[in-house]
N, C-alpha and C positions, 0 to 999 in steps of 0.2 A: 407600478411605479413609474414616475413621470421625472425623468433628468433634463434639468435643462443648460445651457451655457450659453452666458452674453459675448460679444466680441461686438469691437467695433468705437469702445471709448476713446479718449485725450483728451489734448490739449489745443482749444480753441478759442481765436480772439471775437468777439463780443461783435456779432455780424455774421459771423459766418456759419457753417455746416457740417452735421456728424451724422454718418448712417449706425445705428446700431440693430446686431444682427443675436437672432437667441436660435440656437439649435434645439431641439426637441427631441428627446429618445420616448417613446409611449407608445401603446398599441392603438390608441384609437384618439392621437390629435385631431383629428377633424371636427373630435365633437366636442372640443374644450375652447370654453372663452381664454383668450391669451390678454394679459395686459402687460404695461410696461409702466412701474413704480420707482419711484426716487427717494432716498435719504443724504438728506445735507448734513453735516454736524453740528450737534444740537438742536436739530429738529424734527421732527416725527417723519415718518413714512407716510408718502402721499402718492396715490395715482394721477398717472399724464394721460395713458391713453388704455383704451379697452379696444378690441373688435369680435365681434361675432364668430360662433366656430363655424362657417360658411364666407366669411371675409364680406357678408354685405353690408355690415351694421357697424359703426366706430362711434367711439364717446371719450368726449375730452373735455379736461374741467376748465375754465376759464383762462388762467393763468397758462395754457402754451394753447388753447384754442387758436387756429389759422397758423400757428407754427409749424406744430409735431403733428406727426403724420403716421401711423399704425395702418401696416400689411400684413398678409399672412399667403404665404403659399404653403396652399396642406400636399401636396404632392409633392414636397422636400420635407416638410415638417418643421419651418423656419418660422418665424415672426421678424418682423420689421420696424424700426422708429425709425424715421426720418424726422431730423431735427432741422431746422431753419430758422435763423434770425437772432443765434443764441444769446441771449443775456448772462450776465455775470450773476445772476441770482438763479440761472438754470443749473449751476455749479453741483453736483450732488453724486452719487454712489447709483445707477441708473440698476434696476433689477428687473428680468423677466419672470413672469409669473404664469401659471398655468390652473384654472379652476376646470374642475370635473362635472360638479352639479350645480345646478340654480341656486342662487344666494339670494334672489332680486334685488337685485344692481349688479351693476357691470363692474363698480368699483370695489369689490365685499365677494368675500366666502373665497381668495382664492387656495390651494390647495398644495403645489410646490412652486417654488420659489430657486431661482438662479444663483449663483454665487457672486455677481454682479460686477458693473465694470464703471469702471471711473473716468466722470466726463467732466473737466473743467473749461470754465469758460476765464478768460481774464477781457481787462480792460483796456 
C-alpha cells in the first residue's frame, strides 16, 4: 500500500510562486515514478510533471514546461513541484500520484493517488 499527502497549495496572484510538497508512506519509493496531476473544474485530469524513481529523468507537457519544476528526495520519501510564473489558468485541484510498474509513459499507468490540495492563481 502506497499513501500519499499533498501540502503546500493557496492562494496566489498570477506571477508569482507555490512549492508543493507530497509525503509518501511505501516500502519501496525509490522505485516508483512519482507525478504531479491537476483537475480544474470541469475539466479532465491532466499531468504537469513526472520524474524518474532515481530523480535523473523529469517530463513535462507543454503547457507549464520552463515553469514547474519536479523533485524527489527518496531518503525522506517526498516529491516536490515547484511552481513558477503561475497563470490564472494553472488554477486547479493539484494531486500527487505514485506508479509501481511501467505503464510506457511517464504520463499513464499511475497506481495511488493523493487527496490533493488546492492551488489558485488570481489576477
Amino acid at each position: 500500500q502506497v499513501q500519499l499527502v499533498e501540502s503546500g497549495g493557496g492562494l496566489v496572484q498570477a506571477g508569482g510562486s507555490l512549492r508543493l510538497s507530497c509525503a509518501a508512506s511505501g516500502r519501496t519509493f525509490s522505485s516508483y515514478t512519482m507525478g504531479w496531476f491537476r483537475q480544474a473544474p470541469g475539466k479532465e485530469r491532466e499531468a504537469v510533471a513526472a520524474v524518474s524513481s532515481n530523480g535523473y529523468n523529469t517530463y513535462y507537457p507543454d503547457s507549464v514546461k520552463g515553469r514547474f519544476t519536479i523533485s524527489r528526495d527518496n531518503a525522506k520519501n517526498s516529491v516536490y513541484l515547484q511552481m513558477d510564473s503561475l497563470k490564472p489558468e494553472d488554477t486547479a485541484v493539484y494531486y500527487c500520484a505514485a506508479r509501481t510498474y511501467f505503464s510506457g509513459s511517464y504520463f499513464t499507468g499511475y497506481d495511488y493517488w493523493g487527496q490533493g490540495t488546492q492551488v489558485t492563481v488570481s489576477s
